[in-house]
N, C-alpha and C positions, 0 to 999 in steps of 0.2 A: 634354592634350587628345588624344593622338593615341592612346591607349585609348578610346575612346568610340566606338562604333559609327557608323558613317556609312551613308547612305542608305536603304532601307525597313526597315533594323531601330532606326536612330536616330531616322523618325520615329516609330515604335512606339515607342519608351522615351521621348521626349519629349514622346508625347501621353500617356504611360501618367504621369509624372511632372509634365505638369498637370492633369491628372484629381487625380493623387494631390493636389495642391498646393491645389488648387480646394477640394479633398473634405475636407483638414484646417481651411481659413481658415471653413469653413462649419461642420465640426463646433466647431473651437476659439471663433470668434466669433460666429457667423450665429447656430447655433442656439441658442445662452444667450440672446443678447438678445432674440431672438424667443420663448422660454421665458418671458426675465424680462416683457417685455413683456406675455403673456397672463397671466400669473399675476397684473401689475398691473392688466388691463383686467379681467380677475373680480373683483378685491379690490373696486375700484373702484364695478362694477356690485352688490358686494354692500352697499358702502356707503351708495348711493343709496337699493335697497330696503331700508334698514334705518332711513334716513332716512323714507323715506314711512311706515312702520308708526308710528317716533316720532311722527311731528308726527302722525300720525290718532290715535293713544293720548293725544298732550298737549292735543287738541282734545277729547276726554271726558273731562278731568282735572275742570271747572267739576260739570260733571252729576255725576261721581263721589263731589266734595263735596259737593253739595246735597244726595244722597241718603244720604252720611253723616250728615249734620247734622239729615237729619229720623229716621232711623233713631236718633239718640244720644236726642233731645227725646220719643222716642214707643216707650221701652219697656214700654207696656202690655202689648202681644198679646205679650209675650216672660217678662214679668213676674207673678206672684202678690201681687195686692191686697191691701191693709191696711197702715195704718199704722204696725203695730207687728207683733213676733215669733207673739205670740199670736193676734191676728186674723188675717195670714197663716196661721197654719199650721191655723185654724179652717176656714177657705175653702178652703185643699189639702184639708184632709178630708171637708169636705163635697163637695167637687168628687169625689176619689178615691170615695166612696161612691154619688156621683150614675154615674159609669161603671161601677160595680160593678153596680150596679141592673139600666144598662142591657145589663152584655152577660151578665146572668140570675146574677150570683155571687153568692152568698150570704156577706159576710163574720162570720168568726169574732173578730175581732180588727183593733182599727185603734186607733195610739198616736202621738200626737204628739211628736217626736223635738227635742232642743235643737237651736236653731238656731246657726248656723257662721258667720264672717265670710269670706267669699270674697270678693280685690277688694274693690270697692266696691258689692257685694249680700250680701242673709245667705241663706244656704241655709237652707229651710226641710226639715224632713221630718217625712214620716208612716209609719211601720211597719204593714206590713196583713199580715194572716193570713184564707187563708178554706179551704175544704175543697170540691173541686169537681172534673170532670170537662177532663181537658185540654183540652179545644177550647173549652172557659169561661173556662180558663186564658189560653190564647193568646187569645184574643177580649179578655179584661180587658184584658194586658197591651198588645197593638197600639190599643186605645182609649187609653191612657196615653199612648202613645208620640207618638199624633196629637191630642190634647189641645191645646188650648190656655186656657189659658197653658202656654208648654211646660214639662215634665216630664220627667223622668229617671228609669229603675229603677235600682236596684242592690243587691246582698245577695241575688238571688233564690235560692230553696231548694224543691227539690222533694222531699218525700216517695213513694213510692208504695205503695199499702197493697196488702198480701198480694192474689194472685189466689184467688178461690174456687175450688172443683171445678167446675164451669159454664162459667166463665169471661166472665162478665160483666162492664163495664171499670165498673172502681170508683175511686170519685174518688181524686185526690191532694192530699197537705197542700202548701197550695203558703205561701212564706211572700217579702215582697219589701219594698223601703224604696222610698218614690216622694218627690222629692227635686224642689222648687219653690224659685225666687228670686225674692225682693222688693228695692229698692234700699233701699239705707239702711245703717246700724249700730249697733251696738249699744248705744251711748249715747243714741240717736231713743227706743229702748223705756224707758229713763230718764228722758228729761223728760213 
């Protein structure tokens, strides 16, 4: 003890040496648990709101099935009528042709395609062919689209015929498979 500074330089080092002492117990202890502490009061607080979203999502769970249940019982507006392959795909093509009509196309060709087991519906299709001006085109095809019963393209193929010396816009061969489901299978078209 008789190395140690005595009087205004010893209280300096023994205030500087609880400073220091103070400043270790607070980094080593104070601030973890006060750390650990916040990080439990967020967890915590995130739990809560995580809770309230549950129980408001498990309180539409009832409404969510009923409108399941009427959506499975009622796929008409979803679905292409007929009892069987061939009367389906009669009514896709007449439908397909009733749209062609109306967005001014001229078809060249429309074939009734074999039908597909999908699931528990048969895909029906029809192959169209017609020769027209592109914005006849696009007119057809976005009537297809928004169709109902709903409808699907695919296969679409475009042609475009030479430009003249003029240069007047001359139609294109356009060629596409428009693709309808009915519920059922293929044993239904058997009995």
């Amino acid at each position: 003890m008789a190395g140690l500074p005595t009087g205004r330089n010893g209280h300096i080092l023994a205030a500087a040496l609880a400073v220091f002492a103070v400043l270790a117990v607070w980094l080593g202890l104070v601030a973890p648990v006060l750390d650990w502490y916040g990080a439990r009061a967020a967890r915590l607080t995130e739990l809560r709101q995580r809770a309230v979203r549950e129980a408001a999502l498990i309180e539409t769970l009832p409404a969510l099935k009923q409108t399941a249940a009427q959506a499975a019982h009622t796929p008409a507006r979803a679905t292409v009528t007929g009892s069987t392959d061939a009367i389906a795909g009669a009514a896709l093509q007449e439908q397909v042709q009733q749209l062609a009509t109306a967005a001014t196309a001229q078809l060249t060709s429309i074939e009734t395609l074999p039908a597909d087991q999908v699931g528990q519906y048969r895909r029906i299709g029809v192959r169209v062919e017609l020769n027209a001006l592109l914005p006849v085109v696009v007119k057809l095809l976005k009537s297809v689209e928004e169709a109902q019963p709903s409808m699907l393209v695919d296969d679409l193929h475009l042609t475009a015929t030479p430009v003249g010396l003029n240069s007047v816009p001359l139609p294109l061969d356009a060629s596409f498979t428009v693709y309808g489901f009915r519920v059922g299978s293929a044993k239904d078209d058997a009995q």
